[in-house]
N, C-alpha and C positions, 0 to 999 in steps of 0.2 A: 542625483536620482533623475531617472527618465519618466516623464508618462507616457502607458503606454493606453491612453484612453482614445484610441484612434478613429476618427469620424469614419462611417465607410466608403466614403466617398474618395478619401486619400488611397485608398488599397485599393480602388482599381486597377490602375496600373501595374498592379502584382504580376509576378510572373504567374502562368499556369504551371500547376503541380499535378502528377500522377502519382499513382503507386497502387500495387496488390493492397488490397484489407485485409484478407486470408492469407495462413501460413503455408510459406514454399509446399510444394510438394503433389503427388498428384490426389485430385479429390471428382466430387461429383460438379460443384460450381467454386469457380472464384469467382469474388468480386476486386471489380477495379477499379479506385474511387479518381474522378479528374475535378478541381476545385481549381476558380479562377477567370478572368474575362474572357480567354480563349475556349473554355470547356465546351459551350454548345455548339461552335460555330469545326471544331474539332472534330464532332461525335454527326455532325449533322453529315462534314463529309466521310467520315467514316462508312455511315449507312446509304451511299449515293445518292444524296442531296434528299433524302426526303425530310419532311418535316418533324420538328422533335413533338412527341405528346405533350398534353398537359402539365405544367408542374405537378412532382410528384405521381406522376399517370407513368406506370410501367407498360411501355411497348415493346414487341420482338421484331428486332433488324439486321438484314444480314450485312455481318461490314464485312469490308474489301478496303485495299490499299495498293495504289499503283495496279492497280487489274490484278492482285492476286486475292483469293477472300479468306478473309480471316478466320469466322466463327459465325454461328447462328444467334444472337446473345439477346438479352433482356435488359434495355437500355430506360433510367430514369433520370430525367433530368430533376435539377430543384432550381430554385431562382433567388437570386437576393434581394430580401434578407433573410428568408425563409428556408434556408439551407444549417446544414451542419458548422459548417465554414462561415457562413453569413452571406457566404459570393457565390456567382456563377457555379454551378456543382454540377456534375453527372457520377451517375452509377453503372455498371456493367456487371451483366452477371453471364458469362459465358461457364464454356467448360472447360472444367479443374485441370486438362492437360499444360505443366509448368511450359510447352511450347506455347501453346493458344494463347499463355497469359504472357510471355515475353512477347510475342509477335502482336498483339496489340497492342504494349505499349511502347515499343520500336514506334507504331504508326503515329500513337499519338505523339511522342518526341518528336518524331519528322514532320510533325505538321504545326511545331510550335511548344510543346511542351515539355515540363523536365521533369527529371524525376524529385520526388520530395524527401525531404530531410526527416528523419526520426521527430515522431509527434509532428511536422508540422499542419496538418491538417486542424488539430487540436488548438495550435497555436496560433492558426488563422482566426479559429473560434473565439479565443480569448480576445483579440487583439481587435475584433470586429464587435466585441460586447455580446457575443452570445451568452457566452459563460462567466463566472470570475475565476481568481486565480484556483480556490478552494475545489470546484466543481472542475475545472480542467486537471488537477494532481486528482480527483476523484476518479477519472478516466481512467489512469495506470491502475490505480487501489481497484477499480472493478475487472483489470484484466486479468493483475496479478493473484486474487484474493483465492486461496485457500479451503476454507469451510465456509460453509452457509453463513456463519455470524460476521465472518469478514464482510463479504459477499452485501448482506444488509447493512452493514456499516460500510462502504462503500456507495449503497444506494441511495443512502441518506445524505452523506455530502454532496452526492451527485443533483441531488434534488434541488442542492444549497440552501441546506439547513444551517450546517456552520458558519455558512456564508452571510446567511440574515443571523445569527445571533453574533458573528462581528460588525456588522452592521447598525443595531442597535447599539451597541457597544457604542460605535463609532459618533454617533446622534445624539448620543444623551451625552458625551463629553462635546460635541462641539456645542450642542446646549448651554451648558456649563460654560465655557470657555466664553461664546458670548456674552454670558452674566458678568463673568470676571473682566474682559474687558471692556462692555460697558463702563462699568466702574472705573477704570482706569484713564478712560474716555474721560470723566465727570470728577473727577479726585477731592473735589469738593463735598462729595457725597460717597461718604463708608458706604460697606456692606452691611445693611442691618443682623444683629446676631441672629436673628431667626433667618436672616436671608440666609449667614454664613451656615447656617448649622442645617437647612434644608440641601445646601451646598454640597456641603460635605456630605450628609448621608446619601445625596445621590451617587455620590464617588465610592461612599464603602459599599456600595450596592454592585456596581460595578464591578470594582477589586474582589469581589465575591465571586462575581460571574466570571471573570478571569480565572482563580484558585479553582472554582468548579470546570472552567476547560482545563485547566492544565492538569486538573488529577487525572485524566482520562487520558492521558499521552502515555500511559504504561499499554495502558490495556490497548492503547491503538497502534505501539510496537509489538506487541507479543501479535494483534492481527495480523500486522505485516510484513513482520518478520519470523516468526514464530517463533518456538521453544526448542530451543537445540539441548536434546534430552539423547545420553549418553549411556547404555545401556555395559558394563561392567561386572567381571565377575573374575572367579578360576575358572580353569577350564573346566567342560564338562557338568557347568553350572545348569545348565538351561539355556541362555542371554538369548542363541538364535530359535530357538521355540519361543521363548515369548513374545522376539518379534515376529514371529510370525503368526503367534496369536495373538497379536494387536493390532497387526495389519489384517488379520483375519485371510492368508493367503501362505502357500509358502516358498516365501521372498527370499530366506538364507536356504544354505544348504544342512541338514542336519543328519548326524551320525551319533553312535555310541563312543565314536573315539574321542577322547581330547585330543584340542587342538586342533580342532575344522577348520575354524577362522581363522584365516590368515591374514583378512586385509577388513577395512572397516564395509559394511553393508548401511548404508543408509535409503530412507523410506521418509514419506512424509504421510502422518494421518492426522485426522481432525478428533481431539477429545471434548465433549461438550464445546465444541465451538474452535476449541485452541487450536493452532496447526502446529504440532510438533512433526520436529526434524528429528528422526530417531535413527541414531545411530549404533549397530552391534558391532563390538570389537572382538579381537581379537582372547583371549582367555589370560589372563597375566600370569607367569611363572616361569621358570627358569628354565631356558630352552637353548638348544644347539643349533639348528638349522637355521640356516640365513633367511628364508621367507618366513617361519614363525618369529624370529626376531625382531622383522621389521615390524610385523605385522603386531607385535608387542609396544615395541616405539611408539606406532601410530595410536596404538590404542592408549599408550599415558599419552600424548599430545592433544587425541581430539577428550580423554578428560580433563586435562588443566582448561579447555575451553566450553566445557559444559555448564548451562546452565541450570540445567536440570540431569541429576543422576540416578539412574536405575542398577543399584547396588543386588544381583541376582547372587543368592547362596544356597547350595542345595542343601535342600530338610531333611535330604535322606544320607548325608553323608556326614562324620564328624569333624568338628573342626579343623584346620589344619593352620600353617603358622603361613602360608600364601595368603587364605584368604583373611588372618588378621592382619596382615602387610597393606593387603587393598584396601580393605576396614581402614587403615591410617592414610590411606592416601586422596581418600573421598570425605570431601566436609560436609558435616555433617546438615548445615542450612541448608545445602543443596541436593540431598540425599534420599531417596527414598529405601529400604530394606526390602527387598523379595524374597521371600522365600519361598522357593519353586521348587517342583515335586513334590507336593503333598498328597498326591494321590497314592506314594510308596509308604510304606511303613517308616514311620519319623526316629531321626539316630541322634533328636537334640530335640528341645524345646522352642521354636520357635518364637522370636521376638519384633517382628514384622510381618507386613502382609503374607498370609500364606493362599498361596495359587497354584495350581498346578496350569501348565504351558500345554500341557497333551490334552484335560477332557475339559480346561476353559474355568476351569473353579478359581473364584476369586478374581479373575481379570474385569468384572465390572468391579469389583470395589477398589482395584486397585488404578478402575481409572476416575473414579471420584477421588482417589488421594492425589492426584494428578492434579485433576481441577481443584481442591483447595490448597495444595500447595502453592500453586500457579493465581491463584486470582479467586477471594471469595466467591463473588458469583457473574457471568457473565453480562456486559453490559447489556438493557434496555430499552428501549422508550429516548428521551431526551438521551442520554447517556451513550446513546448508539454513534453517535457521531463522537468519534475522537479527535483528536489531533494530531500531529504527524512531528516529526522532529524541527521543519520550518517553523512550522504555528507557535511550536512550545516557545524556541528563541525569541519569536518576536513578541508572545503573551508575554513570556518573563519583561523584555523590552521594556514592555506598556508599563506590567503591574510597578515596575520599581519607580518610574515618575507618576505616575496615578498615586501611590500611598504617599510618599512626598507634598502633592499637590494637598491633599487631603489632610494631613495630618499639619501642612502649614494653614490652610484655612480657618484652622482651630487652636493656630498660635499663632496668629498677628504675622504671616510670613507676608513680604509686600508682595500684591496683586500681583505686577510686572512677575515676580519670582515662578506666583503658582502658575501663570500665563508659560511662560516657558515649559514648566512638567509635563501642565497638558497638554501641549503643540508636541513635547516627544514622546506622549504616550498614544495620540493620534496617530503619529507615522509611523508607530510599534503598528500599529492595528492596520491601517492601511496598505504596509506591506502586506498581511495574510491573502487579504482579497484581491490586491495586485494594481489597485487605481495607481499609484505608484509605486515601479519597482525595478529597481537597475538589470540594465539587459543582459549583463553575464548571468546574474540569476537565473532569468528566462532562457538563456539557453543550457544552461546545467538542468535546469527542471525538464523544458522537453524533449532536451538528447539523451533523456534517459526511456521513451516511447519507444516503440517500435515502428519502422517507416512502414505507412498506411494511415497509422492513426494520429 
């Protein structure tokens, strides 16, 4: 394992890094971030030698390069340590034309600088002790986030909340661990039982707070990933009315005929918080034409991958032996029942939610069966902060030599023994926040950013 706990003073030497912070395209301003020892003395000549402002002080300058001029732009410097990066930094806020923003950063390359690597701006941060590891993967989670509740569950890692409760974590076992070797130090002197047992319950204290992060790693995939919710039916069901009155827009196209859909329609909306990935298919039944065929295939395909299924049956039609076919092909844990068009005169007794897709009847309660099928109630307060798939591995890590440690300290297991558990449930924990953490990690974690940030 590497540390990557790097003084700032070794990353001078760094190369300078550019890059857009705004997405390609044309807009009213991009910004263009330069991070690194070259930054000021770059941007100084950029703007024809005049003087950069204040840290932090945004000025307008006109740059030029080689005697041609670039842009009018709003140029801010920052300084180290006192930056994003921790280094040498500038900002540019010119205009949104994707020319104006290549042709300033042509200048800045020709006068020393290169272009940066996905996340590494981010990665500067980390590696400079801005951030830890937790708050820098917070980065992505607040670009990527979805609905509001992500959104704040994103802000709150960002804060490094998680970051101080593996921290604690961290302290109260090296606490520990010095107790234990103390004694090991001194072998002539047991651990008195009241020492062992105040020992131990600091450890089941612990293993607590672990099992309390780790139940939050559902609810901090369904953030981040969302709910891929499969919307199924025959044809003629409803399926693209309802998405369309769950998106509250109209997303599909809809007709009186069966067999609209031909290919899958996917939308992403937020239920009390959740982001579902909703998908309308296709209408399932026996058909001729090579584009309703496929377009049947795809719809069993993205259902064997559904997490969540929206089983749509119209109320105003009688059964028929299609829709008890789909009836069998959707399980039932994953299953919700709709039945749509209830605002027609009913040709069965309905046995699940009844909504109609045309005047909106039912679609709130049918998005509360959503959110309790999906997650009693949305996280809060402490609980807001989840954990991400990383965190889980390395809690799991920790919690299996922490319970070990603990559970020998309360059967005569020798010191030496529990001294080892704790030292791997240390470097479980250690990883999350990144004090030590092998560099193919860190570059799989921020070649997944987007270059700028």
């Amino acid at each position: 394992m590497q540390s990557f706990s790097i003084p700032l003073a070794t990353l001078q030497d760094a190369d300078t890094i550019a890059a857009p912070a705004t997405p390609p395209g044309a807009s009213a301003i991009a910004l263009i971030r330069i991070s690194g020892p070259k930054s000021h003395s770059i941007i100084t000549a950029l703007s024809g030698g005049r003087p950069l402002p204040g840290p932090r002080v945004a000025a307008v300058r006109r740059l030029s390069h080689g005697g041609q001029a670039l842009d009018e732009a709003l140029v801010t410097p920052f300084c180290a340590p006192h930056s994003y990066t921790g280094e040498e930094m500038v900002e540019i806020g010119c205009h949104g034309n994707p020319l104006i923003v290549r042709r300033v950063l042509d200048a800045v390359f020709d006068l020393g600088g290169r272009l940066a690597h996905p996340g590494e701006f981010t990665q500067r941060a980390f590696l400079n002790g801005r951030m830890d590891l937790t708050q820098a993967e917070a980065v992505m989670d607040l670009i990527a986030a979805r609905t509001d509740l992500a959104l704040r569950s994103a802000h709150a890692a960002r804060e490094g909340r998680l970051g101080r409760a593996i921290s604690a974590l961290r302290d109260t076992l090296v606490d520990v661990l010095a107790h234990v070797e103390a004694h090991i130090d001194f072998p002539d002197e047991d651990i008195e039982p009241a020492t062992a047992r105040s020992l131990k319950d600091r450890l089941a204290a612990q293993g607590a707070e672990i099992d309390r992060l780790l139940a939050t790693a559902e609810a901090g995939r369904i953030l981040r990933e969302g709910i891929r919710t499969v919307i199924t039916g025959a044809p003629n069901a409803g399926k693209s009315s309802l998405l369309n009155a769950l998106i509250g827009s109209d997303r599909a196209i809809v007709t009186p005929l069966p067999g609209t859909t031909r290919d899958t329609v996917e939308e992403w909306i937020s239920v009390e918080g959740i982001p579902l990935h909703l998908i309308d298919t296709a209408g399932i039944r026996h058909a001729t034409e090579p584009a309703e065929i496929e377009g049947i295939r795809r719809s069993r395909i993205a259902l064997e991958s559904a997490e969540l299924i929206l089983r749509v049956i119209d109320a105003a039609a009688k059964p028929d032996p299609i829709e008890e076919a789909i009836g069998r092909d959707c399980d039932p844990a994953r299953t919700i029942v709709v039945f749509n068009k209830c605002d027609l005169p009913p040709a069965r007794e309905p046995s699940g939610l009844r909504v109609s897709a045309v005047t909106g009847e039912g679609i709130g309660a049918l998005r509360r069966a959503i959110t309790e099928r999906v997650w009693a109630g949305p996280p809060a307060g402490e609980s807001l902060v989840t954990v991400n798939a990383r965190h889980r591995d390395c809690l799991r890590r920790a919690a299996a030599p922490l319970r070990r440690a603990s559970d020998g300290l309360g059967h005569g297991m020798p010191l030496e023994c529990v001294a080892i558990e704790l030292r791997e449930a240390l470097g479980a924990l250690t990883d999350i926040i990144g004090i030590t953490t092998a560099e193919d990690i860190l570059d799989r974690l921020f070649g997944s950013f987007c270059i700028g940030k």
